[in-house]
Backbone as CSV, one residue per row, in Angstrom:
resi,resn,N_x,N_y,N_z,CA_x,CA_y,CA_z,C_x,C_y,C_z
1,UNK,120.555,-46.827,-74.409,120.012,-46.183,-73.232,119.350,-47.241,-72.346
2,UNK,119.951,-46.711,-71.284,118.978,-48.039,-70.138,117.595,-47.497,-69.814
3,UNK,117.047,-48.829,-69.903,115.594,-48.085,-69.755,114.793,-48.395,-68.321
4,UNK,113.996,-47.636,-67.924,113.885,-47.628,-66.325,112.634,-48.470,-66.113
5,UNK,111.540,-48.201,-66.905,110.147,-49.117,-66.973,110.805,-50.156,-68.200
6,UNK,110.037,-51.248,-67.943,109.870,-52.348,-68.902,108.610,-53.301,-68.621
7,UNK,107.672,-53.451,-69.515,106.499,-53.643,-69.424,106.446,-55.017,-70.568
8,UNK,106.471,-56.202,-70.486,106.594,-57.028,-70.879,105.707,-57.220,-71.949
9,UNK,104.086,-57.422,-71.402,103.409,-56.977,-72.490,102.275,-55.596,-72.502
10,UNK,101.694,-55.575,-73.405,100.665,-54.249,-73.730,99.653,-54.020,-72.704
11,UNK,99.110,-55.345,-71.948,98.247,-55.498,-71.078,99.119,-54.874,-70.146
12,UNK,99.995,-55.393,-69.705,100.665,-55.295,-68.283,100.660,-53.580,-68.402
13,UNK,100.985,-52.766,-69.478,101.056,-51.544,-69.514,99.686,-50.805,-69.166
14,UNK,98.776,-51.904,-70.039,97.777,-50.658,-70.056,96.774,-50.976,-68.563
15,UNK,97.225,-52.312,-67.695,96.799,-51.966,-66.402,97.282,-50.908,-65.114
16,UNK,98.842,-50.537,-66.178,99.076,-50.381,-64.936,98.577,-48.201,-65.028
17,UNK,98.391,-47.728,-66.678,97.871,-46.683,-67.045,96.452,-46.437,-66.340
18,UNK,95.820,-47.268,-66.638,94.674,-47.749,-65.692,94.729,-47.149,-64.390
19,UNK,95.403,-47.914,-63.622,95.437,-47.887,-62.334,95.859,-46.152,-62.304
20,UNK,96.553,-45.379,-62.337,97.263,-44.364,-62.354,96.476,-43.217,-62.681
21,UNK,95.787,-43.413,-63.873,94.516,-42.507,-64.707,93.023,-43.042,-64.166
22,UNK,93.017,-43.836,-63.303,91.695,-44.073,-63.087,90.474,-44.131,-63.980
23,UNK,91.053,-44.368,-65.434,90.104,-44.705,-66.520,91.189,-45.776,-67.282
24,UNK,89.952,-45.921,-68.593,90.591,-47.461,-69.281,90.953,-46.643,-70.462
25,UNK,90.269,-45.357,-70.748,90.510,-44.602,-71.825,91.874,-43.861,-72.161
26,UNK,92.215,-43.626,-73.553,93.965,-43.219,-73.502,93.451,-42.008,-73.623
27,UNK,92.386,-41.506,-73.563,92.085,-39.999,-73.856,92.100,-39.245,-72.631
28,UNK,91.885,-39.816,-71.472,92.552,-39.893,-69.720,93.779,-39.805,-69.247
29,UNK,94.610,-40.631,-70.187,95.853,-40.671,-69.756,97.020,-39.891,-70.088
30,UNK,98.249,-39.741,-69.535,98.512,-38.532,-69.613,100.242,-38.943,-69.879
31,UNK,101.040,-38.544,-70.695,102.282,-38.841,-70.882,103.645,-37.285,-70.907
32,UNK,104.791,-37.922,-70.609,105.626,-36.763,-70.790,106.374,-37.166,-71.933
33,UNK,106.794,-35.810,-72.013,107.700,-36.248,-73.417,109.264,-35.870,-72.995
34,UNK,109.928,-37.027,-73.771,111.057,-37.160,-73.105,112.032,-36.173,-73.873
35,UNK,111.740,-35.679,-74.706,112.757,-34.299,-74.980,112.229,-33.143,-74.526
36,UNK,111.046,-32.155,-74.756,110.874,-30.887,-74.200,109.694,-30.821,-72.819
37,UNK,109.623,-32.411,-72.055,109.193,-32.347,-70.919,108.176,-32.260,-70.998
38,UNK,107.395,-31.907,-72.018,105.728,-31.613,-71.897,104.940,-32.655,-71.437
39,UNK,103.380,-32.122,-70.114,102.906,-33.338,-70.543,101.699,-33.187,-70.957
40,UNK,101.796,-34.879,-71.643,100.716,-34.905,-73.184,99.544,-35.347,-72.586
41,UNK,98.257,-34.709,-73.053,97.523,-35.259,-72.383,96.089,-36.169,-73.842
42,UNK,95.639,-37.580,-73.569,95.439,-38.038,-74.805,94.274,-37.267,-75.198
43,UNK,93.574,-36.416,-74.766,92.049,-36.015,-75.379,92.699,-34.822,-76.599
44,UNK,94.133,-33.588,-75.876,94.745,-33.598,-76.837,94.792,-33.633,-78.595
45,UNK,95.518,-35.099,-78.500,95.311,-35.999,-79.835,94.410,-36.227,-80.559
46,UNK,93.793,-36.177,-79.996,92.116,-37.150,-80.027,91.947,-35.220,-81.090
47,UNK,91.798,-34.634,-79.992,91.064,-33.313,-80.658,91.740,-32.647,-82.310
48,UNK,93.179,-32.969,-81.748,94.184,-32.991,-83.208,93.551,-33.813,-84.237
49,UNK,92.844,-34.472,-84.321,92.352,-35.676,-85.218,94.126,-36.372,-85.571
50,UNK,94.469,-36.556,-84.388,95.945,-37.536,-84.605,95.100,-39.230,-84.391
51,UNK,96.121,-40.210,-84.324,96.078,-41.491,-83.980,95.592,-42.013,-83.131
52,UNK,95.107,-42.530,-82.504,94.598,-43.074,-80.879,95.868,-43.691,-80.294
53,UNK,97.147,-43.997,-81.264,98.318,-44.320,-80.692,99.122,-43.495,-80.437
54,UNK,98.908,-42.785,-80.807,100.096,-40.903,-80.799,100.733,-40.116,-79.439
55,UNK,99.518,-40.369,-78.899,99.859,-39.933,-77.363,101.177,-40.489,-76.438
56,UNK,101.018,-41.655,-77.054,102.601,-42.618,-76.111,104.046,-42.298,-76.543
57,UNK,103.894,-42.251,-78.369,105.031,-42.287,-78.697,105.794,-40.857,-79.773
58,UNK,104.445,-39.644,-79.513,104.698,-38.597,-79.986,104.298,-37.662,-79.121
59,UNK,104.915,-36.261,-79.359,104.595,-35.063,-78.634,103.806,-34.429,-79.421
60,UNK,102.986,-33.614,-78.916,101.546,-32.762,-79.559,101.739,-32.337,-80.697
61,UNK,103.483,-31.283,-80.709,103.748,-30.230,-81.366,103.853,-31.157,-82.830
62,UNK,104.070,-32.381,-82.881,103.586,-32.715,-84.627,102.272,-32.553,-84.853
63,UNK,101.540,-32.104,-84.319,100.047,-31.830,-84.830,99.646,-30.860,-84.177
64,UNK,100.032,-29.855,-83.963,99.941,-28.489,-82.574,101.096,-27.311,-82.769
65,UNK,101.704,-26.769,-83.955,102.638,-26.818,-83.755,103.492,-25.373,-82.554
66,UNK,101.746,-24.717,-81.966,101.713,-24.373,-80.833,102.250,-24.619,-79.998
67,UNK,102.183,-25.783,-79.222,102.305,-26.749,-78.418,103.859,-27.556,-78.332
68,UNK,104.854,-27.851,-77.390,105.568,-29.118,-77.370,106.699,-28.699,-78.588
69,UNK,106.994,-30.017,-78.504,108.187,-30.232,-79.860,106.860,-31.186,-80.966
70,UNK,107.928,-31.680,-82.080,107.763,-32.181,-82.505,108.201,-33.833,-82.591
71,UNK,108.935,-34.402,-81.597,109.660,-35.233,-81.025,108.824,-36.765,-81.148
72,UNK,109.120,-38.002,-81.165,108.738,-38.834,-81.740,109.287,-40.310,-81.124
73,UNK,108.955,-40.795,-80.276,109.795,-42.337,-79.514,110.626,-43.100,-81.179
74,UNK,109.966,-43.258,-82.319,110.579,-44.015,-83.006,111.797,-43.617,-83.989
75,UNK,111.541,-42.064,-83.260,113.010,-41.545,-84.415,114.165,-42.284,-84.372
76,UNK,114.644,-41.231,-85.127,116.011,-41.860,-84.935,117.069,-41.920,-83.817
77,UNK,116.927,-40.996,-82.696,117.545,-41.128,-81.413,116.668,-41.815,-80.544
78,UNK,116.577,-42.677,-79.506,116.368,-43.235,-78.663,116.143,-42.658,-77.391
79,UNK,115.790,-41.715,-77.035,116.227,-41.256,-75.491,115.170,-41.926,-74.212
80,UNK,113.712,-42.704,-74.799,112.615,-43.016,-74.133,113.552,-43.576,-72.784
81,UNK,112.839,-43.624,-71.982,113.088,-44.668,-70.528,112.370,-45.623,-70.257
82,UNK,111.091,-45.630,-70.981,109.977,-46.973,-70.908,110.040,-47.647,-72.253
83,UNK,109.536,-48.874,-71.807,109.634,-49.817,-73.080,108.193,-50.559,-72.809
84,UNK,107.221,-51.025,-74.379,106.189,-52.026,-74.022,106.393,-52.980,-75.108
85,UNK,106.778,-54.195,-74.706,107.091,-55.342,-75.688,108.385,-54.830,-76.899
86,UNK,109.496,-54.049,-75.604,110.171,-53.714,-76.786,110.684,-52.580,-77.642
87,UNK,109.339,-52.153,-77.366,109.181,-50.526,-78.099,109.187,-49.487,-77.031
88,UNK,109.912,-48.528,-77.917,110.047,-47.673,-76.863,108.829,-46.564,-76.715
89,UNK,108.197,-46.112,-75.667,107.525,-45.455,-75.734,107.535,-43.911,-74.481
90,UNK,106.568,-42.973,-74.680,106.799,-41.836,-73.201,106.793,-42.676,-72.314
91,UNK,107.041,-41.910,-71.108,106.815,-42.451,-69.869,105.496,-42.054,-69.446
92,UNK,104.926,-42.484,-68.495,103.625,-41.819,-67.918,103.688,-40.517,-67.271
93,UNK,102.791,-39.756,-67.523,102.982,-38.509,-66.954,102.893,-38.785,-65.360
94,UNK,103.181,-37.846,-63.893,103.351,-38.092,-63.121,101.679,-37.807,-62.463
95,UNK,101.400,-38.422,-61.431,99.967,-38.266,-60.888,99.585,-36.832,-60.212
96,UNK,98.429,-36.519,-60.393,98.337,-34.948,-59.421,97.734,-35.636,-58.700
């Protein structure tokens, strides 16, 4: 899959989350998920007692199962469009 963002390194990503979320916090920031569209938002996670990394590369519904899919950047299909150092991760959710 061609991927549309590519973010060289982690910094370069997390300035540019920054800039977008107007905080430094991932609990601010806000991602879609690239199979059932949802978007994730990190406080979310945080409240799931999930990962502080979870938000980028998973959808809620593994810990929600309310919520989303259960969908996952490192499975076994590939579908992400962003990459950081490589890895594939969500894309950013879009700005209100």
């Amino acid at each position: 899959m061609a991927r549309e963002h590519i973010y060289k390194t982690a910094e370069e990503w997390r300035t540019e989350a920054e800039r977008r979320f107007k905080s430094p916090y991932m609990e601010d920031w806000k991602f879609k998920c690239p199979s059932c569209g949802r978007v994730n938002r990190g406080q979310e996670f945080r409240d799931a007692g999930a990962s502080p990394n979870a938000p980028y590369q998973e959808c809620i519904g593994r810990y929600d199962k309310t919520k989303g899919c259960d969908w996952a950047a490192y499975g076994l299909f590939d579908i992400c469009t962003t990459e950081v150092e490589g890895i594939p991760v969500f894309d950013f959710a879009e700005e209100e």
